[in-house]
Backbone as a printed PyTorch tensor [residue, N CA C, xyz], in Angstrom:
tensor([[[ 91.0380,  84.3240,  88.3910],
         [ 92.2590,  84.7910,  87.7830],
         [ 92.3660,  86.3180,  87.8750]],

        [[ 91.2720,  86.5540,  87.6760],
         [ 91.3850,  88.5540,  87.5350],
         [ 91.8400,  89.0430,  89.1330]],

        [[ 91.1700,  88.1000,  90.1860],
         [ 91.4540,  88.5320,  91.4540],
         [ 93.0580,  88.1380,  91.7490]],

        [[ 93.9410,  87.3740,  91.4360],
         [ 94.9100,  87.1880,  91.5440],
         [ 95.4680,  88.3560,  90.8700]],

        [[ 95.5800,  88.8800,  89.8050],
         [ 95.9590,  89.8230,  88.9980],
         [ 96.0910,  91.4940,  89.5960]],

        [[ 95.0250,  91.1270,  90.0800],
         [ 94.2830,  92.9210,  91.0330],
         [ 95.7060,  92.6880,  91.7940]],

        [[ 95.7540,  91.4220,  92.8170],
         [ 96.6570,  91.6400,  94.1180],
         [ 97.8140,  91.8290,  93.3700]],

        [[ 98.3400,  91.1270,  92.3610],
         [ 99.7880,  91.0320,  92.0330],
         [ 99.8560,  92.6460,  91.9040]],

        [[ 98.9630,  93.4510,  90.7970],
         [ 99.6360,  94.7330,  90.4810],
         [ 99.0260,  95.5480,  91.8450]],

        [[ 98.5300,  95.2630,  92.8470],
         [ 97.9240,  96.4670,  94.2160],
         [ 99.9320,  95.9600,  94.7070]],

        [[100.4630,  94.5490,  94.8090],
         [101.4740,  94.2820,  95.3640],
         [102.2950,  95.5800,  94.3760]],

        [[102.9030,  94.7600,  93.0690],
         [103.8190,  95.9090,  92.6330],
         [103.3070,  97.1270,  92.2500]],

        [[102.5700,  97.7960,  92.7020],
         [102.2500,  99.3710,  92.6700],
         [102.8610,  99.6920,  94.1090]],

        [[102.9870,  99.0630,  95.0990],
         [103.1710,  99.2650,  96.2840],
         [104.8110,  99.2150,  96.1270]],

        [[105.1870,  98.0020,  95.9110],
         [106.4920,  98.4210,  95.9250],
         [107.5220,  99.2620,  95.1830]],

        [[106.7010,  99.3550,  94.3020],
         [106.8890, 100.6350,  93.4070],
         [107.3910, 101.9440,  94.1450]],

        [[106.4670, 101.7670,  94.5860],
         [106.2240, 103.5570,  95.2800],
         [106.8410, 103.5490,  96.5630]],

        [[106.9570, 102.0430,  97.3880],
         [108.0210, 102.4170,  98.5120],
         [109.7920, 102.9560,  97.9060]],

        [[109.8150, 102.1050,  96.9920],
         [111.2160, 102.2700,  95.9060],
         [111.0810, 103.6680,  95.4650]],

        [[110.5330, 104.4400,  94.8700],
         [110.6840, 105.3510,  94.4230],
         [110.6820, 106.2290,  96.0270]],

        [[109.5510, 106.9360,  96.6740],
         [109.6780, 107.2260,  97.7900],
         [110.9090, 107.2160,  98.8420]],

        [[111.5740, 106.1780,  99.0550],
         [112.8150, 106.3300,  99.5890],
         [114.2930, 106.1020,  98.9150]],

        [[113.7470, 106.5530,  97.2410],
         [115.0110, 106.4680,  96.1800],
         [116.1080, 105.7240,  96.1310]],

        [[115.3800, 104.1250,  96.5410],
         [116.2210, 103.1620,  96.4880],
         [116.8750, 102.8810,  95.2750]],

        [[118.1730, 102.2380,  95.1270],
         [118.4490, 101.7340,  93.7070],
         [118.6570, 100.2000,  94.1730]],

        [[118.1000,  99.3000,  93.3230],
         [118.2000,  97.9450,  93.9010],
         [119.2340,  97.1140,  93.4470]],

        [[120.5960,  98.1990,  93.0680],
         [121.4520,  97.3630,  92.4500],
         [122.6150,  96.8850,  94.4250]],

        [[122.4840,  97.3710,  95.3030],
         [123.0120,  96.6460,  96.2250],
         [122.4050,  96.3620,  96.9990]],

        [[123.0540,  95.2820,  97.7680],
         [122.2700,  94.5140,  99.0440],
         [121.7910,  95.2140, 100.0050]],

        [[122.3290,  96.2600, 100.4690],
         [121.6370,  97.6600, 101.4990],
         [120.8600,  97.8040, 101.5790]],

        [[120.3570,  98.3780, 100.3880],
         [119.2450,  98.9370,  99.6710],
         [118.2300,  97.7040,  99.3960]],

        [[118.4330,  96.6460,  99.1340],
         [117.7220,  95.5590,  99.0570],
         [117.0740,  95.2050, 100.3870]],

        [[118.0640,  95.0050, 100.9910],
         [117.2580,  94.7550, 102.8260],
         [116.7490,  95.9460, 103.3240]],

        [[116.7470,  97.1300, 103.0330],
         [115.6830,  98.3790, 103.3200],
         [114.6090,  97.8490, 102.5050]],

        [[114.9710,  97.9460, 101.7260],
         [113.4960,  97.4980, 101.0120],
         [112.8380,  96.7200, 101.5330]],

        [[113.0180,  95.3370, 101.2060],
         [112.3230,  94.5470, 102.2260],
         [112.1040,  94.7240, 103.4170]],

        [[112.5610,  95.5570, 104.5800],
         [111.8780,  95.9450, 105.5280],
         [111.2220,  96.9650, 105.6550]],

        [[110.7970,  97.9700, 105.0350],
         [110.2030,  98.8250, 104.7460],
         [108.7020,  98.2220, 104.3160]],

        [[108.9320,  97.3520, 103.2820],
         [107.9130,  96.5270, 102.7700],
         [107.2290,  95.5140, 103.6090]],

        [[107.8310,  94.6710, 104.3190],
         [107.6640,  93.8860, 105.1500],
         [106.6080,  94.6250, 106.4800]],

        [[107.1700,  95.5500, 106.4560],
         [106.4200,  96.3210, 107.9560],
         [105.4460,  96.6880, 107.1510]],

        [[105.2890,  97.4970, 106.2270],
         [103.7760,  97.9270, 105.1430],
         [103.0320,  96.7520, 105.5440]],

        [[103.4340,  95.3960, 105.0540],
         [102.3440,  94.3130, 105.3720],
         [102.3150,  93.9600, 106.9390]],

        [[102.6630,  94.0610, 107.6230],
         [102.5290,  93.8320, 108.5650],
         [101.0450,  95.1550, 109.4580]],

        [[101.8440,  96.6520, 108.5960],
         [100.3320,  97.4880, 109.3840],
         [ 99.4670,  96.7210, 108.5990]],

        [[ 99.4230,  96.5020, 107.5520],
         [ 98.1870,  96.2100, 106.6000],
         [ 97.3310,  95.0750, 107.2620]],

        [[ 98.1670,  94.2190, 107.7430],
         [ 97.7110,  92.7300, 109.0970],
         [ 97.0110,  93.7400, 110.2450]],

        [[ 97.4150,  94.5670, 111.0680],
         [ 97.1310,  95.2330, 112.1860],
         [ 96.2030,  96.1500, 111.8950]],

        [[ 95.7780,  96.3200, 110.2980],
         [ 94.7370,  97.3250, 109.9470],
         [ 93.4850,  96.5500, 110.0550]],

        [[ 93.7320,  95.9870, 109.3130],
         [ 92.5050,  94.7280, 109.2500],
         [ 92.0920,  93.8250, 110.6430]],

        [[ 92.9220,  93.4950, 111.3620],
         [ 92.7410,  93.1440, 112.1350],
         [ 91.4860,  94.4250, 113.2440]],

        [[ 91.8560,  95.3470, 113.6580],
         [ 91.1300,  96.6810, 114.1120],
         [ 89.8370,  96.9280, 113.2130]],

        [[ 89.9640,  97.1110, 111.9800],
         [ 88.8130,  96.8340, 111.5630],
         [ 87.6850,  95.6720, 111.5540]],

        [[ 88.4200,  94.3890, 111.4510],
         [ 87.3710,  93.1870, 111.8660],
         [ 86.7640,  93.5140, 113.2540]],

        [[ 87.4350,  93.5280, 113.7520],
         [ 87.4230,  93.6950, 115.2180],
         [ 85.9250,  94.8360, 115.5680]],

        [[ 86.2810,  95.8980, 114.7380],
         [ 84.8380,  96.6980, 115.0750],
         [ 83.9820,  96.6070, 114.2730]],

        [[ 83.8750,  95.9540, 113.1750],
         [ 83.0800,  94.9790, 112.6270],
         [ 82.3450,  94.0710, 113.3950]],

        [[ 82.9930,  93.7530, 114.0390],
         [ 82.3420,  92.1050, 114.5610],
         [ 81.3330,  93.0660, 115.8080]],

        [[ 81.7910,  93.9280, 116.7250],
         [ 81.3920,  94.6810, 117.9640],
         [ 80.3300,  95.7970, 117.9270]],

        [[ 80.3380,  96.0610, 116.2700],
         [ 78.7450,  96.4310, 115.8550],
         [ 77.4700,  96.0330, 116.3850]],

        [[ 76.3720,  96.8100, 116.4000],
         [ 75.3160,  95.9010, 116.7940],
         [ 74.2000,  96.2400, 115.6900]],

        [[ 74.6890,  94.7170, 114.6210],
         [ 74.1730,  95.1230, 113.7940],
         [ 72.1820,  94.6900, 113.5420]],

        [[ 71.8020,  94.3790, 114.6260],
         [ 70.1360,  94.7230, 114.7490],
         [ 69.6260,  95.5180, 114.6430]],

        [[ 68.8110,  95.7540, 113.4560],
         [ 68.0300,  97.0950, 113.8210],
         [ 67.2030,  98.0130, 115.3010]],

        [[ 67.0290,  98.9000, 114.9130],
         [ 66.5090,  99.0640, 116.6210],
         [ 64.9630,  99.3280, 116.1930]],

        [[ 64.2380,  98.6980, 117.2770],
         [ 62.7900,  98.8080, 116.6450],
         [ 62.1390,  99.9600, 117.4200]],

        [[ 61.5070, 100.5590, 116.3340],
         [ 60.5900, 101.5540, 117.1630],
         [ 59.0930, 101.7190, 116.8750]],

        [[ 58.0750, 101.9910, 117.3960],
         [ 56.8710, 102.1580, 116.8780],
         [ 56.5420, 103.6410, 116.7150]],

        [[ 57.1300, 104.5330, 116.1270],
         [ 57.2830, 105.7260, 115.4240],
         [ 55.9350, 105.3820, 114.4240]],

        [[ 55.6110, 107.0860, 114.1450],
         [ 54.5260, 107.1530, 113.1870],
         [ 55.1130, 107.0020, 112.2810]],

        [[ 56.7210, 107.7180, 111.6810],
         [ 57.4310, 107.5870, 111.0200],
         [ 57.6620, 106.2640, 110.1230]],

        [[ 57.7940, 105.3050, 110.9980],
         [ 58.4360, 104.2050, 110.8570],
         [ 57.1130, 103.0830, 109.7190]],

        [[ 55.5160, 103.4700, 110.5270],
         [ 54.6670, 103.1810, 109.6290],
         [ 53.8380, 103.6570, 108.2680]],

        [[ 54.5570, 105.2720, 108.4310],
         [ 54.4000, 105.5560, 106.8520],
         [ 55.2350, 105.0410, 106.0370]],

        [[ 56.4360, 105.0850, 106.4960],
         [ 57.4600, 104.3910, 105.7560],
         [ 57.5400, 102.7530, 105.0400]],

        [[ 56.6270, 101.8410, 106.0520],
         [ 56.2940, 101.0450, 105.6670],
         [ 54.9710, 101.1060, 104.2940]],

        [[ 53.8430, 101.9300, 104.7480],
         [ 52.6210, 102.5220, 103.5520],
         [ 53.2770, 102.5590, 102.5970]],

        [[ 54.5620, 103.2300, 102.5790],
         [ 55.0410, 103.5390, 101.6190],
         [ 55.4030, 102.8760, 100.8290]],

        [[ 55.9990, 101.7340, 100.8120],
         [ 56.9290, 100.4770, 100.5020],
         [ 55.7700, 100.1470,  99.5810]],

        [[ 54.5090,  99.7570, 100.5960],
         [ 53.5720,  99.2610, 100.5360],
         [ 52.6340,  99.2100,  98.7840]],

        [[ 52.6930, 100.5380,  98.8930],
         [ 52.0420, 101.0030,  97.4490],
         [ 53.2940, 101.5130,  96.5860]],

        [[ 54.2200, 101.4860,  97.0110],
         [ 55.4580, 101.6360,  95.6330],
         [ 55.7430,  99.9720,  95.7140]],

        [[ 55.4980,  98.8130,  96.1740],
         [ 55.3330,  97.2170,  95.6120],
         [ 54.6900,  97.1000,  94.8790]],

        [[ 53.6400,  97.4390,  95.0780],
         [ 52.1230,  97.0040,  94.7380],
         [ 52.4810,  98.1730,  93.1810]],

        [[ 52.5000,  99.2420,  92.8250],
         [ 52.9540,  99.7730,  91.9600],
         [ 53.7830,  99.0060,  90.6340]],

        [[ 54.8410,  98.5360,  91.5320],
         [ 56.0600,  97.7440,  90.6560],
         [ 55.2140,  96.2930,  90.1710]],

        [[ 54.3400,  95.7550,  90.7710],
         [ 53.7650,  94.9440,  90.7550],
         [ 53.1080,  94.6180,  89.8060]],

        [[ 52.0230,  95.5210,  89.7670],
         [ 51.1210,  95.7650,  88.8760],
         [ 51.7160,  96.4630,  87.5280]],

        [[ 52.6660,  97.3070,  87.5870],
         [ 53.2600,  97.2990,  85.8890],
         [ 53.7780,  96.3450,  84.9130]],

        [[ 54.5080,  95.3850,  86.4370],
         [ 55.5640,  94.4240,  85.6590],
         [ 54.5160,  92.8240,  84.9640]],

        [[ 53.1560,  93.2420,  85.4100],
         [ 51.9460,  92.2530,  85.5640],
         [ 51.7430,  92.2320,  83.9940]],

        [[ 51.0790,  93.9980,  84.0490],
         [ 51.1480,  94.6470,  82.6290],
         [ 51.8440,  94.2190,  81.2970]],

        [[ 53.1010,  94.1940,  81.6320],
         [ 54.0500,  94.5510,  80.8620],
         [ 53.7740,  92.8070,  80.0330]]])
């Protein structure tokens, strides 16, 4: 329910502000069909935004890249005895 709620007011905040922004008054039909196309095209980039973004989403390469760096195995030491740390307190506790 709350997620339905978010979209309804992200929707009328939006049209809000296209209305105010191009100082529509929505008492005639003119102004009514600007609106709606004004609005209409908003959702439509909003389709073509997302779309470009999935898109380089998906074309990521999201594998790490492996290296055998000295780096890479202190970093692990490290892990190593800050586990073993967390470990042994929470043993404690």
């Amino acid at each position: 329910m709350k997620l339905y709620s978010i979209i309804v007011i992200f929707i009328l905040m939006n049209a809000f502000f296209i209305i105010s922004q191009e100082n529509l008054k929505l008492n005639s039909k003119e102004n009514i069909v600007k609106f709606f196309g004004i609005y209409l095209s908003w959702f439509k980039n909003i389709g073509g935004n997302f779309k470009v973004l999935t898109g380089n989403v998906i074309s990521q390469n999201w594998i790490p890249q492996s290296s055998n760096s000295t780096n890479d195995w202190e970093v692990i030491k490290f892990n190593n005895v800050l586990f073993s740390l967390i470990d042994k307190t929470l043993k404690e506790s």
